[in-house]
C-alpha positions in Angstrom: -74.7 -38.2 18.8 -73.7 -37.0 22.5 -70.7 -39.6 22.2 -69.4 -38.6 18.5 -69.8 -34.6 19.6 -67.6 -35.4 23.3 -65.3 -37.2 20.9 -64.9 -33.7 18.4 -64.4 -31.9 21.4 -61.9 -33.7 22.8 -60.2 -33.4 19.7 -60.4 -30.0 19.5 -58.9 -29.8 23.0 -55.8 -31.4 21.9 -55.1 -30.0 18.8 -55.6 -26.6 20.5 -53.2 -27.4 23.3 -50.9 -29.2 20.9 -50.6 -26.2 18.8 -50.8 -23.5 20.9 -48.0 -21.9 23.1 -47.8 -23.7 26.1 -47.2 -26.7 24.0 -45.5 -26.4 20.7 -42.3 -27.5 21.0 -38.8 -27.1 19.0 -35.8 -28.8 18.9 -32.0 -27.7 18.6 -29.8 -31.0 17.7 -26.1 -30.8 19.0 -23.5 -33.3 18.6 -19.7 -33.5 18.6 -17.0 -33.6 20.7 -17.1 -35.6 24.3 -14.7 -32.8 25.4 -16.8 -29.7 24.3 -20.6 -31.8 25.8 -20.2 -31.6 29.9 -19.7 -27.1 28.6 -22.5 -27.4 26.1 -25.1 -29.9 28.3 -24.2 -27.5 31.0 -25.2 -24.7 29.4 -28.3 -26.7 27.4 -29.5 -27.6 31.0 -29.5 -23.8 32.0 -31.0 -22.7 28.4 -33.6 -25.4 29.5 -35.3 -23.5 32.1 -35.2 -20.1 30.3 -37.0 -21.6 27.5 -38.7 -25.2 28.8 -41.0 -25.1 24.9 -37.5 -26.0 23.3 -35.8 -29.5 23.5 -32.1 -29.2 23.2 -30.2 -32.3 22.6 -26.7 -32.9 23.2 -24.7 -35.9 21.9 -21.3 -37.1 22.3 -20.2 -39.0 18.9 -16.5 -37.1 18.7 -15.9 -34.1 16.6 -14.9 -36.3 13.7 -18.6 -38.2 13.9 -19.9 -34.8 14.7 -18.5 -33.1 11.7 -19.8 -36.2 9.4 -23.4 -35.1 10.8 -22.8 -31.1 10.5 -21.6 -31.5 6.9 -24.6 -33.6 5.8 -27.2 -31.3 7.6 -28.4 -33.9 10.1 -27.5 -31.7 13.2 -28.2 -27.8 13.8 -24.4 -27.4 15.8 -21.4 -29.6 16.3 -19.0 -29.2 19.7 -15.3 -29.4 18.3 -12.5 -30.1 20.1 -10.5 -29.0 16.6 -10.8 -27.0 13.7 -12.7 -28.1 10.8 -10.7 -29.8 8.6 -10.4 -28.9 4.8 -11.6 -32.2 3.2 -14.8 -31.4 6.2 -15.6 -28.1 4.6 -15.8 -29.3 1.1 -18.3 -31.7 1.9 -19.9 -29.0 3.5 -19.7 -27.0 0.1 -21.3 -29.5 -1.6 -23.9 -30.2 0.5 -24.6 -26.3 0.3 -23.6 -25.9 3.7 -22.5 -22.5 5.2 -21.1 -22.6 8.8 -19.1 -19.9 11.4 -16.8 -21.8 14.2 -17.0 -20.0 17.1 -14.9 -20.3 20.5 -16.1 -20.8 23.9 -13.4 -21.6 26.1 -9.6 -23.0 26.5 -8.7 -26.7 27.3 -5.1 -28.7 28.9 -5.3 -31.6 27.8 -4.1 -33.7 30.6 -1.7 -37.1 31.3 -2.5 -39.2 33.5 -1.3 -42.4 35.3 -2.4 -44.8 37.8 -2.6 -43.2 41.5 0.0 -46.0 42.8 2.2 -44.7 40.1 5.1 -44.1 41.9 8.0 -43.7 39.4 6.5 -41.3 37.1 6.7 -37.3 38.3 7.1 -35.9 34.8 7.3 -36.2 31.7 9.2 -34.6 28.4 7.5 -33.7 25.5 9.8 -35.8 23.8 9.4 -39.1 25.6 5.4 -38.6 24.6 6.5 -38.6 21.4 8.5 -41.7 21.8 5.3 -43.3 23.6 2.7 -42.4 21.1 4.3 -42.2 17.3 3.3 -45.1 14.8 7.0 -46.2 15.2 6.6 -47.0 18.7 4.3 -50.0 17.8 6.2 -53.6 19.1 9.0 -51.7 20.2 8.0 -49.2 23.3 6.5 -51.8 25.3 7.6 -51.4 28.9 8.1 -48.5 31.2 12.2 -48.8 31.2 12.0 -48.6 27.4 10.7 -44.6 27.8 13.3 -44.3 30.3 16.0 -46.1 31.9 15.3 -46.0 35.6 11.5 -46.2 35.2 10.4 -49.8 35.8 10.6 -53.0 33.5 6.8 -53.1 33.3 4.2 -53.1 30.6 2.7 -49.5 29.6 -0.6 -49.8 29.2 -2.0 -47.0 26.7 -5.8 -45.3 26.8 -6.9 -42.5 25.0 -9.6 -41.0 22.5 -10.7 -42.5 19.2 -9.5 -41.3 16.2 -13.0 -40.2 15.5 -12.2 -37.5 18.4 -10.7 -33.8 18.2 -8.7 -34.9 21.4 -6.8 -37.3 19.7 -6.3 -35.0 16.7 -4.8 -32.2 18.7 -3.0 -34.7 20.8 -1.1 -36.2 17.8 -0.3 -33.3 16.1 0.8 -31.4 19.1 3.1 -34.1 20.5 3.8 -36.4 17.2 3.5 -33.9 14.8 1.1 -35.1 12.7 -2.2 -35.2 13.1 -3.6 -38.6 13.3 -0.3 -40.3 13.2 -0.2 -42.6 16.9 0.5 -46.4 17.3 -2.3 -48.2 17.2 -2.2 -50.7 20.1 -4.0 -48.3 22.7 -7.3 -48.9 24.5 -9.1 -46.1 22.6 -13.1 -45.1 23.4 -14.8 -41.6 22.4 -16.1 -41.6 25.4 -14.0 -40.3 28.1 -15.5 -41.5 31.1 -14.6 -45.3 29.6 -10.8 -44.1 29.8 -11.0 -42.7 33.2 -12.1 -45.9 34.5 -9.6 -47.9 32.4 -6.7 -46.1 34.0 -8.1 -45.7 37.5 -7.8 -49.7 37.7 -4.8 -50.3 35.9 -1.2 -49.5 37.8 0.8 -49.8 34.5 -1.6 -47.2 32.4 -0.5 -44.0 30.6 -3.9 -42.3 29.5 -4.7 -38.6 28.2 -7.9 -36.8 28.0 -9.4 -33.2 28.5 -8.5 -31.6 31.6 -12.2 -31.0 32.8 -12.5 -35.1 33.1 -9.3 -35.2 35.4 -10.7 -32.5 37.5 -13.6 -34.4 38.5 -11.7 -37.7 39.1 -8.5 -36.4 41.2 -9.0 -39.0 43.6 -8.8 -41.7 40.9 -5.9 -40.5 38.8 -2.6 -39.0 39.1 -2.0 -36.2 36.8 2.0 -35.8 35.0 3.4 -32.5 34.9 4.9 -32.4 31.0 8.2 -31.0 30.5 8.5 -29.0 27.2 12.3 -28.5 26.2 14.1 -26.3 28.7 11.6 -25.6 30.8 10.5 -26.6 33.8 7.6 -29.7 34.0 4.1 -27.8 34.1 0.9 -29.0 35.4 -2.6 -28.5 33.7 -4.6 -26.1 36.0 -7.2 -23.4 35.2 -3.6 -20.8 35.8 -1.6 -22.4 33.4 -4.0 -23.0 30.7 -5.2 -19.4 30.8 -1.1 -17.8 30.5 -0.3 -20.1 28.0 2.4 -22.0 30.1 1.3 -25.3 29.8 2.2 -25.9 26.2 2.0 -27.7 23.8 -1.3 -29.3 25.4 -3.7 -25.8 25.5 -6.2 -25.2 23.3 -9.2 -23.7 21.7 -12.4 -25.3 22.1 -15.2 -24.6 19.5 -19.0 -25.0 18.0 -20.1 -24.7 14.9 -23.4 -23.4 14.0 -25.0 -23.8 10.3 -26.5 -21.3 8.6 -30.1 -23.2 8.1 -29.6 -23.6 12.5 -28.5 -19.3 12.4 -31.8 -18.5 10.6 -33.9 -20.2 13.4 -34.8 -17.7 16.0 -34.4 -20.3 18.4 -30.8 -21.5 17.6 -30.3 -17.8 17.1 -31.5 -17.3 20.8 -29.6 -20.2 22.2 -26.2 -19.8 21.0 -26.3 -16.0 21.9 -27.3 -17.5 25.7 -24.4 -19.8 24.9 -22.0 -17.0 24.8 -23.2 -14.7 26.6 -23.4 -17.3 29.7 -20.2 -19.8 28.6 -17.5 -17.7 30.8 -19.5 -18.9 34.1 -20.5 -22.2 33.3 -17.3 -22.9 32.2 -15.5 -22.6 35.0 -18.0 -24.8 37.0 -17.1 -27.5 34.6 -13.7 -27.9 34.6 -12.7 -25.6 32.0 -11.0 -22.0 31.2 -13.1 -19.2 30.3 -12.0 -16.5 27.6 -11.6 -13.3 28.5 -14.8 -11.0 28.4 -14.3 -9.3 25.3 -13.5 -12.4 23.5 -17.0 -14.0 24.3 -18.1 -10.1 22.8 -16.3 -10.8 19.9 -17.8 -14.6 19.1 -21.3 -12.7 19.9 -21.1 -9.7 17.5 -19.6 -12.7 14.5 -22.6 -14.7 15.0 -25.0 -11.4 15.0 -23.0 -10.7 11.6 -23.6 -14.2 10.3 -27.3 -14.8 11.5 -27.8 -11.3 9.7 -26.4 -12.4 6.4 -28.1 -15.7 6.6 -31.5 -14.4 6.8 -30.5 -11.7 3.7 -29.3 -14.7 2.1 -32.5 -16.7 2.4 -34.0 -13.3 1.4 -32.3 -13.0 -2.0 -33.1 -16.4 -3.4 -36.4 -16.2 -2.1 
């Protein structure tokens, strides 16, 4: 008898502690774009100790992947690296999915070669284009095929999978088309992999987010681009922000759903998002939007969270 009533409670004890408080716990699941995650686990890890109850995950599948998640209703917010894309938000539709894109910061995407690249100090828009369109497969094979004086060397080509936002915006802003690329490139989603692929290879030619050349400066040589008349500009926080380093700026987003809006605790984390993303940024690599634009994403997802909750109301 003494045993059986230690045993109840015991029981008790936990279910008590399991359910009160101190030790419920809920979950927020992120996913997306590799880009968008060292912004997003930055702020998660700060969010973390404001609100230790809530576990906030953070993956790194590529916006495509992310957006194949979002759409279905696996994940409560997607990073994007891109806009969703039409054929993405009729899947939504049918799943009976309502979403609001909001912005968080501005990106460069940055060029980079090998740090005992010696022959490259620029390069055009147009020679990118050259590089990296479907034609160029089998016939832009060697450094003195881009241009004349460069070396008669291979050119060795990393960047994102076509599962990422990166290599989206990268395509459509130098090919003109997004999507459209040869084919024969080392490609991974995750951007780290590419950063070590062209830190140990003197022939690459690799692009990725700016924030990931920022933390390996002493592994890579960045490549001023060279757009038309102008003058070759350099990814920096500067030119980012003013708009002169074009056309390799841009937006960087999440999603939210509205199932994840009616959730006091996504509700609570994406307003500490915004209303903490214009420092965190900065420590990451990344440009911050100007004040009132973070105001202006914060008073949208008041707007939306409202009308999800009426919403829910109604059909209830």
């Amino acid at each position: 008898m003494v045993k059986k009533i230690f045993v109840l409670i015991l029981f008790s004890g936990v279910f008590l502690y399991s359910c009160g408080s101190g030790g419920s716990t809920e979950q927020i699941q992120i996913d997306g774009s590799s880009t968008v995650f060292p912004l997003t686990e930055a702020i998660a890890e700060e969010y973390r100790s404001e609100a230790p109850n809530v576990r906030v995950t953070v993956g790194r599948s590529g916006t495509g992947g992310g957006f194949q998640k979002f759409i279905r209703g696996d994940i409560d917010i997607n990073n994007a690296s891109r806009e969703i894309k039409e054929s993405e938000v009729e899947v939504a539709r049918e799943n009976g999915i309502e979403f609001l894109e909001l912005s968080v910061a501005y990106d460069g995407l940055s060029v980079v070669v090998h740090p005992d690249n010696d022959w490259v100090d620029y390069i055009t828009v147009e020679e990118l284009r050259k590089i990296w369109e479907p034609e160029a497969q089998g016939e832009i094979m060697n450094w003195s095929d881009v241009r004349e004086e460069w070396p008669d060397r291979p050119i060795n080509l990393y960047g994102p999978g076509t599962a990422s936002g990166t290599y989206d915006y990268f395509t459509e802003a130098i090919v003109g088309e997004s999507g459209a690329s040869r084919g024969d490139f080392t490609a991974s989603e995750d951007d780290n992999v590419l950063v070590q692929g062209v830190s140990t290879d003197q022939n690459a030619l690799g692009f990725f987010g700016l924030a990931y050349y920022e933390e390996n400066t002493e592994k890579l040589k960045v490549v001023p681009v060279k757009n038309g008349d102008k003058d070759p500009v350099e990814p920096t926080v500067q030119t980012v922000s003013n708009n002169t380093y074009t056309p390799l700026s841009r937006p960087l987003f999440i999603y939210v759903t509205d199932k994840a809006a009616q959730q006091s605790t996504t509700k609570d984390f994406v307003n500490f998002y915004l209303n903490n993303a214009s420092n965190v940024t900065r420590s990451v690599g990344y440009v911050a939007m100007p004040d009132s634009l973070y105001q202006k994403e914060l008073n949208k997802f008041e707007k939306f969270s409202a009308q999800s909750v009426s919403d829910t109301t109604v059909a209830e």
